[in-house]
C-alpha positions as CSV (number, residue, x, y, z in Angstrom):
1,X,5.8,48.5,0.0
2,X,7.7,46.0,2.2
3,X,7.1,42.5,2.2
4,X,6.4,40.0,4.8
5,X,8.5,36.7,4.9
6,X,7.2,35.6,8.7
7,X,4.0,36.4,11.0
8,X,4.5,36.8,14.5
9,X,2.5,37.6,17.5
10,X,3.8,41.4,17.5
11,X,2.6,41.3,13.4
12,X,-0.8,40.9,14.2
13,X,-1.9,44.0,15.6
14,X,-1.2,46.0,12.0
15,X,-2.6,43.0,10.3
16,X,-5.8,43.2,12.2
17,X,-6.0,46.7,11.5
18,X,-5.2,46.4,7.9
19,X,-7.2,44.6,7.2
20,X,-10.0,46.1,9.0
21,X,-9.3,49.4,6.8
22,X,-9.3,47.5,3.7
23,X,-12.3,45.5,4.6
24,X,-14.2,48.4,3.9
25,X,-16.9,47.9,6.7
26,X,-16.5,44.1,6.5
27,X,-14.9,40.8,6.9
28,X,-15.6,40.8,10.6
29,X,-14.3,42.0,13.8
30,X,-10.6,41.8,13.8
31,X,-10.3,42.0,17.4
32,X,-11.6,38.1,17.6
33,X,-9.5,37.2,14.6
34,X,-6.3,38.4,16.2
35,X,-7.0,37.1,19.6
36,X,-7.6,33.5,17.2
37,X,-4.1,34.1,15.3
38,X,-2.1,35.3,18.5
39,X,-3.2,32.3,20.3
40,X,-2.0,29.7,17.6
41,X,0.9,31.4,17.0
42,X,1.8,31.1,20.6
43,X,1.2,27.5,20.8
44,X,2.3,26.6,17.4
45,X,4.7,29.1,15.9
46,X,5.3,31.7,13.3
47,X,3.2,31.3,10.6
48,X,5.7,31.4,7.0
49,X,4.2,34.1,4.3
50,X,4.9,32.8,0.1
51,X,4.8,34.4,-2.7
52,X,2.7,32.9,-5.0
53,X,5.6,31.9,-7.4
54,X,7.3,30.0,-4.8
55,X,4.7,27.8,-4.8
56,X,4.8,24.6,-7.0
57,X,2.1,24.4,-10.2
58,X,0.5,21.1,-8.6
59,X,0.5,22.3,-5.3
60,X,-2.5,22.5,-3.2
61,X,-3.9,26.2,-2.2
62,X,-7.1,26.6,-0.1
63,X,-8.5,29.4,1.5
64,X,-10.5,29.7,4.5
65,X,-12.7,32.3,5.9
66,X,-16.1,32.8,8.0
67,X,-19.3,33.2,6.0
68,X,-22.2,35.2,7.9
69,X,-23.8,38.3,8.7
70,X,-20.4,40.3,10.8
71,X,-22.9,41.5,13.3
72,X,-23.4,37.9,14.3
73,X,-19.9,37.2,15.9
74,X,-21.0,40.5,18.5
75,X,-22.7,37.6,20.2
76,X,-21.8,34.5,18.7
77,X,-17.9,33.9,19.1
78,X,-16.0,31.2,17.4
79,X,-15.1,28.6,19.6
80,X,-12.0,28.1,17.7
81,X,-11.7,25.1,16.0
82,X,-14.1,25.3,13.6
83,X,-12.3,26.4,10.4
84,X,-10.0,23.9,11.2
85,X,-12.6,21.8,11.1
86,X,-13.7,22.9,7.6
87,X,-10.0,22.8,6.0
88,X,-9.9,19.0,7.6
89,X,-13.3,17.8,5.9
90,X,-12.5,19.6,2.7
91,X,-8.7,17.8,2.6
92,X,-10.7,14.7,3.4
93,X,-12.9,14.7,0.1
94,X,-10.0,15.9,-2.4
95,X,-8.1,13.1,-0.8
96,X,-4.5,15.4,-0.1
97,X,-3.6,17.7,2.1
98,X,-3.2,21.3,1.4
99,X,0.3,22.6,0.6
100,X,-0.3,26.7,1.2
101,X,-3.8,28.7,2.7
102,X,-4.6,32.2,1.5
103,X,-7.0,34.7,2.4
104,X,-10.1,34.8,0.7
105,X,-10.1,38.3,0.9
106,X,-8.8,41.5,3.2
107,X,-11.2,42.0,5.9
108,X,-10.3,42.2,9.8
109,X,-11.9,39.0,10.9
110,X,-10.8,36.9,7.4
111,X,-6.9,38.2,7.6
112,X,-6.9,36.9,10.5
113,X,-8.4,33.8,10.7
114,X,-6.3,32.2,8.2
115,X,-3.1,33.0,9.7
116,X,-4.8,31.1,13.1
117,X,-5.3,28.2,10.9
118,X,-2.2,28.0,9.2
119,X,-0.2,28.6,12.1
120,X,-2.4,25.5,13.9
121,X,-1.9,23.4,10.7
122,X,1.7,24.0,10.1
123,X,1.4,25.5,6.7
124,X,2.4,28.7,5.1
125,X,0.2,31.8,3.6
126,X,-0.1,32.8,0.4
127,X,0.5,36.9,0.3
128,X,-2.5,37.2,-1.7
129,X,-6.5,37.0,-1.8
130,X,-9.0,36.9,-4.0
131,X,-10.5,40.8,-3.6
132,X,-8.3,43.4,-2.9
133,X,-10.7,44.3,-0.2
134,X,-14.2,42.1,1.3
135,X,-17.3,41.8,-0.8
136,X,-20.5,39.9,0.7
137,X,-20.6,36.8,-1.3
138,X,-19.2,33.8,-2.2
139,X,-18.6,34.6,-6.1
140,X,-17.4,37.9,-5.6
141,X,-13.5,36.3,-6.2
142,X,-11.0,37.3,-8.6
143,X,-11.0,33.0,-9.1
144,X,-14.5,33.2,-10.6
145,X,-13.2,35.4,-13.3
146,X,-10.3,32.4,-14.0
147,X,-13.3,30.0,-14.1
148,X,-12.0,28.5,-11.1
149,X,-14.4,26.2,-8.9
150,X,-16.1,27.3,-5.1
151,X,-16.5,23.8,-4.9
152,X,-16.1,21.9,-3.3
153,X,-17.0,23.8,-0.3
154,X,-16.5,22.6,3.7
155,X,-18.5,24.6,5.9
156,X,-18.6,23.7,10.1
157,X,-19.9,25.5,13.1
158,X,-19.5,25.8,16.7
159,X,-21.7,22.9,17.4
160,X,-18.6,20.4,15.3
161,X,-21.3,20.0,12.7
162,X,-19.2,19.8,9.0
163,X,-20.8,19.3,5.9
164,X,-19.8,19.3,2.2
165,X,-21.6,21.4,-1.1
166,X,-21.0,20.3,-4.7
167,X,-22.6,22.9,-6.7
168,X,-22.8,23.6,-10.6
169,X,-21.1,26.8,-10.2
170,X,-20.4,29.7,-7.9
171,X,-23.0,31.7,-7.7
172,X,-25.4,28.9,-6.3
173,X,-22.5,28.0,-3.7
174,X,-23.4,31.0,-2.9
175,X,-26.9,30.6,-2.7
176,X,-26.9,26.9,-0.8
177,X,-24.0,27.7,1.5
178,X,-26.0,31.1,2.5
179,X,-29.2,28.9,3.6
180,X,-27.1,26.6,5.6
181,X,-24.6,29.5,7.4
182,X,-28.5,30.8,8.8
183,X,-29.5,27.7,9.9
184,X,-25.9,27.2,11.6
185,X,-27.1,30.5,13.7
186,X,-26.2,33.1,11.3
187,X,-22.4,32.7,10.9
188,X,-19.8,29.8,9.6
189,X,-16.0,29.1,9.1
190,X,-15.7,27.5,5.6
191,X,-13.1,25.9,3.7
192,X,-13.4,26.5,-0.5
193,X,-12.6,27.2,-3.9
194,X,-9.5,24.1,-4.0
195,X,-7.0,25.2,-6.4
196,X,-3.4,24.1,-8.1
197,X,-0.8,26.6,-7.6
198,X,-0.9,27.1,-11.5
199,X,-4.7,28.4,-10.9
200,X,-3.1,30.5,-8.1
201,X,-0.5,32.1,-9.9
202,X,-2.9,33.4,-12.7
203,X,-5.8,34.4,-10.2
204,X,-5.4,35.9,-7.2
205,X,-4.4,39.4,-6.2
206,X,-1.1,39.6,-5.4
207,X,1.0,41.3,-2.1
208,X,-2.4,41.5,0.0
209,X,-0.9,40.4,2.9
210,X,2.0,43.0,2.8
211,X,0.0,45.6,2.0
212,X,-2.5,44.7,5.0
213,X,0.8,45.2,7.4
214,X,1.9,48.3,5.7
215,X,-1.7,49.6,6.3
216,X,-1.2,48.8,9.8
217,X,2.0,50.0,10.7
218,X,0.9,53.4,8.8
219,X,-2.3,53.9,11.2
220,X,-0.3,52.3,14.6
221,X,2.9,55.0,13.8
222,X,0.4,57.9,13.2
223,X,-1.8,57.0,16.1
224,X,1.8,56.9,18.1
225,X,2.2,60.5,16.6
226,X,-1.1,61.9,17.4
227,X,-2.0,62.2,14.2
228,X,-5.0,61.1,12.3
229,X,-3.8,58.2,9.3
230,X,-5.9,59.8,7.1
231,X,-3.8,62.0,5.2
232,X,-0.8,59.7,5.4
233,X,-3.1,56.7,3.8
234,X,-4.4,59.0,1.5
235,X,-0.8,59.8,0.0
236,X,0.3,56.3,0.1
237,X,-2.7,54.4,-1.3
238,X,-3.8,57.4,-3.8
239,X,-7.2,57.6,-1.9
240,X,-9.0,60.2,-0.9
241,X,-11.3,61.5,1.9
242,X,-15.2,62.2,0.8
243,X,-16.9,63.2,3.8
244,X,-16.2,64.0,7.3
245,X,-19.1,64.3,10.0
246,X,-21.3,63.2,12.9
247,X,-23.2,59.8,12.3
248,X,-26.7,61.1,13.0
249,X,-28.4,57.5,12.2
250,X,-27.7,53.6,11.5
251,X,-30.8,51.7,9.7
252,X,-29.3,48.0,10.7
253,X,-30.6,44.6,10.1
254,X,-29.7,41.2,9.5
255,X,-31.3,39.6,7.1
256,X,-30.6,36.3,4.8
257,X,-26.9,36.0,6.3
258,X,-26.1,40.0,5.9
259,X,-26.1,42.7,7.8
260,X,-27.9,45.6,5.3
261,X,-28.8,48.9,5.9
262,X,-28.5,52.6,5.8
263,X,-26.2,55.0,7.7
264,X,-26.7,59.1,7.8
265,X,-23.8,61.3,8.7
266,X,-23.9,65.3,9.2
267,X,-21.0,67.4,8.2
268,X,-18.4,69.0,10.5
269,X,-16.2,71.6,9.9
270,X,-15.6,72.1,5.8
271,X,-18.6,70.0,5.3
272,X,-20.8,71.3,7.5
273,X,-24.9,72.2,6.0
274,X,-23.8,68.7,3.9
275,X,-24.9,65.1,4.7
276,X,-24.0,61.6,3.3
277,X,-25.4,58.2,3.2
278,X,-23.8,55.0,3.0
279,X,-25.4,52.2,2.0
280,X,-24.1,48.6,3.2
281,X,-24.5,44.8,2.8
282,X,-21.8,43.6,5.2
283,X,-19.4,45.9,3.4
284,X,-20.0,50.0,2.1
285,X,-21.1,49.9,-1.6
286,X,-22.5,53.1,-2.2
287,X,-22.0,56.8,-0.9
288,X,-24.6,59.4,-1.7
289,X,-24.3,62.8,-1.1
290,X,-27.5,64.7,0.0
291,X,-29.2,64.9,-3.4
292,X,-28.6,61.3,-4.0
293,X,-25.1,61.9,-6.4
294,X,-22.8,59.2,-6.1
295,X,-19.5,60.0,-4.1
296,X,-17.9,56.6,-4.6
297,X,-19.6,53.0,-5.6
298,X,-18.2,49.3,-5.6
299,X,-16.3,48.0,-6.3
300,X,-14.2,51.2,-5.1
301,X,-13.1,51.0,-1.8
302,X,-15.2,53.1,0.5
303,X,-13.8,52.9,4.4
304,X,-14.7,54.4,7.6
305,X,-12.5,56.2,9.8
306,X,-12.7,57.6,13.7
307,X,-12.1,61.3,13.2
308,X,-9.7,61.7,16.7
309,X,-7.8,58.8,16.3
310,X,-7.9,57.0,12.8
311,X,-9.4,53.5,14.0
312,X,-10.9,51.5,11.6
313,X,-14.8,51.3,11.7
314,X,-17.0,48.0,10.3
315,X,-20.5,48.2,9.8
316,X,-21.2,46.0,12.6
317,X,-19.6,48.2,15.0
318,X,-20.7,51.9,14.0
319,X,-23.5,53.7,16.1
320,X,-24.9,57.0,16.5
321,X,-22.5,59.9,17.7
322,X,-19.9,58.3,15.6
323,X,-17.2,61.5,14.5
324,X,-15.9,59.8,11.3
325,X,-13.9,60.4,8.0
326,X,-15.7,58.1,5.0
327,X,-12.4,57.4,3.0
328,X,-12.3,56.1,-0.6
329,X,-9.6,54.5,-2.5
330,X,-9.8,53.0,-6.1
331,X,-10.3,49.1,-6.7
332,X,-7.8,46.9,-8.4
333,X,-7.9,46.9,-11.9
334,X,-9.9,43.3,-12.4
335,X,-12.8,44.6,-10.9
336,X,-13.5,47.8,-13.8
337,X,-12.9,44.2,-16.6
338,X,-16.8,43.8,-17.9
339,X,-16.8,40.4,-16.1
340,X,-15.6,42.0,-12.9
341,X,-18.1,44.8,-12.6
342,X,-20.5,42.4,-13.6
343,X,-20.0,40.2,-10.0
344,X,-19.3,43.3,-8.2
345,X,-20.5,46.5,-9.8
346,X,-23.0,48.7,-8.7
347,X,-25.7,47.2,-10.6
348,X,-25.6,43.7,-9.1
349,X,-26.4,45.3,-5.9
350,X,-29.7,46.5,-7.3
351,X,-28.5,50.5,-7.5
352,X,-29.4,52.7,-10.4
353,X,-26.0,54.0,-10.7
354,X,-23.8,53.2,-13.5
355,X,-20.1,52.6,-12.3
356,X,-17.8,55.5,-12.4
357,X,-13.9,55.2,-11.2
358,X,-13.8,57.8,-7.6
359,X,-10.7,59.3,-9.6
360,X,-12.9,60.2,-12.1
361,X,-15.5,61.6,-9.4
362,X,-12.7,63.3,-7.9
C-alpha cells in the first residue's frame, strides 16, 4: 500500500470515496465533506499527512468529526465553520493548542472533514483513526480500549452555539453528547477524546488514511476501465462479495440521533430465488440471508456497492430499485479482543447472534 505524505485538491476525490467504501453505510455523505476539504485547501493549502511516530510523545492529537443521524446532513448542510469551532473551544479548556488532528474514524463525511479543518488550521493529519471503518457511537474507538478519555468533548452547530461535556467515562459521552446533537437539529461537528502523542502511538489504527486513497484510486481506475471495483477490492483487501441483487425495500427512520432500519434486496443473476437483509444503525451491522443465517456481522465490514458502476452506497442515500453488490471484508484485529467485541460486537447491538469472523462464514 502506498503512503500519503501531502493532501491536495486532486487527492480528495479517492479520499471521499474511500472512505465512503470503508464507512460501511456511514460516516456521512462524502460529497459535502470533499466540497468542505477542497475548499480549504484552496484557500489555505495542502494539508501535511504524519505518521504517528513522527509525532512527539507530549504532543497534542485531537480528532474531529460530526456526530448525528447521516440522513440529517440531506437537508441540513454544515455551514462550515463549525468544527472549527469545536477544535477552538476544546483548545481553549486544555489551555494549548493542538499539535496534529486525526480522523476519528473512516467514513465519507468524517475523512473528510478533518482534512477541511486541518488544512484551515494549519496543522497536519495523523494517518490513522480510531476504527478501521465508522461505528455509530462515541465509545466505539480503539482509544476506549487504551483507557483513553472522550472528554473533554467540544461540540458546536450551525447556529455558533459551542458547548463543553465532562463526563465520568465514554459511554455516557456518549449518552449526553447524543441528547444535545438532537436538540442542535439532529447533527453536530465535535471536537474529542484529547490525547498525548504517546496515547496516540499505542492506540489508534494505523495507515487509515493511505488506505482510504488506495481505496479510491482502486474504484476511480476501474470505473475509468469500465469495470466494476469489486473484484479488484476483493483481491486487494481479502474481502468478499455476499449478495448481489435488486433493493426491493428500505425500512428508514431517525430516531435518538441515528438513522435505523431494515433494507430487503432480491437476487440477480447467480443469486436469483435468494434475498438478504441488512440491518443498520448509521452503519450495516448485520446481513441475514432469507432464513435469518448470518452472512456477515460487526464488527466485520459489510459495504454496499452500485452493481454497473462500483460507487459507494451509505445508508442515507440507498432507495428502492437500487442494483447493488453487499461486500464484506474482515475487521482489524482489536475489534475480535474480548474488550473490542464487547463495544462493538454483535450483541451490543441487541442481535442474538454470536460473533463469527466472515472468513470463517466463508
Amino acid at each position: 500500500m502506498k503512503s500519503i505524505k501531502t493532501i491536495n485538491r486532486s487527492d480528495m476525490t479517492d479520499i471521499a470515496l474511500g472512505g465512503a467504501f470503508l464507512g460501511t453505510g456511514g460516516g456521512g455523505d462524502p460529497y459535502i465533506g470533499r466540497l468542505m476539504a477542497e475548499q480549504a485547501i484552496d484557500n489555505y493549502g495542502p494539508v501535511q499527512v504524519r505518521d504517528v511516530e513522527a509525532l512527539s510523545d507530549d504532543a497534542l492529537i485531537i480528532p474531529v468529526c460530526m456526530m448525528g443521524a447521516p440522513t440529517v446532513m440531506l437537508e441540513k448542510l454544515p455551514r462550515g465553520d463549525e468544527a472549527i469551532n469545536a477544535l477552538r473551544s476544546l483548545e481553549a479548556v486544555l489551555g494549548r493548542k493542538a499539535d496534529a488532528l486525526f480522523c476519528i474514524e473512516a467514513g465519507g463525511l468524517n475523512s473528510t472533514i478533518p482534512i477541511a479543518v486541518a488544512a484551515t488550521a494549519g496543522l497536519p493529519i495523523v494517518d490513522g483513526d480510531g476504527m478501521g471503518r465508522a461505528f455509530p457511537e462515541l465509545q466505539m474507538v480503539s482509544m476506549t480500549m487504551f483507557d483513553i478519555h472522550a472528554c473533554p468533548m467540544a461540540m458546536a452547530d450551525e447556529k455558533g452555539n459551542a458547548l463543553v461535556l465532562n463526563t465520568v467515562d465514554n459511554l455516557s459521552t456518549e449518552k449526553f453528547a447524543r441528547v444535545i446533537t438532537v436538540e442542535m437539529g439532529g447533527a453536530g461537528l465535535i471536537a474529542l477524546y484529547p490525547m498525548t502523542g504517546a496515547e496516540a502511538k499505542k492506540s489508534i489504527l494505523r495507515g487509515s488514511l493511505s488506505l482510504i486513497s488506495n481505496i479510491g484510486q482502486i474504484i476511480t481506475y476501474e470505473q475509468s476501465a469500465n469495470r466494476n471495483p469489486a473484484d479488484k477490492l476483493a483481491s486487494e483487501l481479502n474481502g468478499v462479495r455476499l449478495f448481489e441483487g435488486r433493493i426491493t425495500d428500505v425500512e428508514r427512520r431517525t430516531e435518538g440521533g441515528f438513522a435505523r432500519g431494515q433494507a430487503t434486496i432480491q437476487g440477480l443473476e447467480a443469486y436469483k430465488g435468494r434475498s438478504m437483509k441488512l440491518n443498520f444503525q448509521n452503519e450495516f451491522l448485520l446481513a441475514e440471508d432469507d432464513k435469518g443465517k448470518p452472512l456477515a456481522m460487526t464488527p466485520d465490514l459489510i459495504c454496499l456497492l452500485d452493481l454497473e458502476t462500483g460507487q459507494p452506497i451509505t445508508t442515507e442515500t440507498m432507495g428502492y430499485g437500487y442494483r447493488v453488490i453487499v461486500f464484506g471484508l474482515p475487521c482489524d484485529p482489536k475489534w475480535r479482543s474480548k474488550h473490542g467485541l464487547e463495544l462493538v460486537g454483535p450483541k451490543y447491538f441487541g442481535y442474538e447472534a454470536d460473533y463469527k469472523p466472515i472468513e470463517e462464514i466463508y
